[in-house]
N, C-alpha and C positions, 0 to 999 in steps of 0.2 A: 592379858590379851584374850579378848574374844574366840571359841574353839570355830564359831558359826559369825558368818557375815551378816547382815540386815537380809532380809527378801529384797529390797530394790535395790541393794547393791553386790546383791548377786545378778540379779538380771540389768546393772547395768556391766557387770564383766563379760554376762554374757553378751549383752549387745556387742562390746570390743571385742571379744574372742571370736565372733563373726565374722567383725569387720578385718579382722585380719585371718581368716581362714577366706575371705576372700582374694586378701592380700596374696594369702602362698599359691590359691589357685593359679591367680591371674600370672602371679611369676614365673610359674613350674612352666608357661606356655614362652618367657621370654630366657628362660637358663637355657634352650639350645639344648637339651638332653643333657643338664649341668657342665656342660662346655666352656659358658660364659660367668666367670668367678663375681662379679657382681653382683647378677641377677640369681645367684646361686645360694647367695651368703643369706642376701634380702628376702629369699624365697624361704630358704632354713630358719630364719632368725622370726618370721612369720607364722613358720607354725609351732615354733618353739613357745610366743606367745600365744598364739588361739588355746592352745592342748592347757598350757599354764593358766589362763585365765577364764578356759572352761572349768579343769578343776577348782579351781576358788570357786566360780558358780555352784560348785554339786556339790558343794558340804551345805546349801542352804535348798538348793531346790531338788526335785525328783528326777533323777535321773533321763527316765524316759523325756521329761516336758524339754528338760535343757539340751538333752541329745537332739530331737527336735527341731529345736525353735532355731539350735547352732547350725543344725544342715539344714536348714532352709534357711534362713539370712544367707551365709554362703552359697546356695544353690540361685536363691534369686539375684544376690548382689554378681555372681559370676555371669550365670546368663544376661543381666544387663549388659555388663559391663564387654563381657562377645559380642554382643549386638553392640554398642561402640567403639571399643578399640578394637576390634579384631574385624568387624565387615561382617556377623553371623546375621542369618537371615531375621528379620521379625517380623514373624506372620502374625496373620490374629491368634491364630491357634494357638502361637507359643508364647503370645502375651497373655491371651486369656489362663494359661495352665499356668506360669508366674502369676498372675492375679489371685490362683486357688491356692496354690502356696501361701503369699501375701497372708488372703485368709485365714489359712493353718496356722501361719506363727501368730496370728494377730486370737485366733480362738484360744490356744494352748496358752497366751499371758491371761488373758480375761478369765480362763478356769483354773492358772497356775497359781 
């Protein structure tokens, strides 16, 4: 067995390790201050994968890039996702500052 993963398939665990650190965000806001045992489990069991399938990411990439590119997918997929399930406002200003984001993780693959 392989010690190192491919480069593109570490960046696609990170792509998933993202998508589910947006997963436990968005959850942490429906557990109720973990009150609610479903939303609770679903919320745990989320970042149990992001952290798990970040690390497989950083045995192949640089830390710094994949620390990165993981809190931004999560920062922009959450703030989306406020703006629609939750009723958060969406100005230009906070779309345009998602949009620099956007850029940041789209810079840090093209120089990763």
């Amino acid at each position: 067995m392989l010690d190192r993963w491919s480069v593109r398939d570490a960046w696609i665990f990170l792509f998933f390790a993202g998508l589910f650190e947006i997963g436990w965000a968005i959850g942490l806001k429906y557990t109720d201050g973990f009150s609610k045992p479903l939303p609770t489990v679903l919320t745990i069991v989320s970042m149990i994968v992001s952290l798990g399938l970040l690390g497989l990411a950083l045995k192949t990439l640089p830390v710094g890039t994949a620390y990165a590119v993981w809190t931004g997918i999560g920062t922009v997929g959450t703030a989306l996702l406020g703006i629609w399930l939750l009723g958060e406002p969406a100005t230009a200003v906070r779309l345009a500052c998602i949009g620099l984001i956007v850029c940041g993780i789209v810079g840090l693959k093209l120089v990763g």
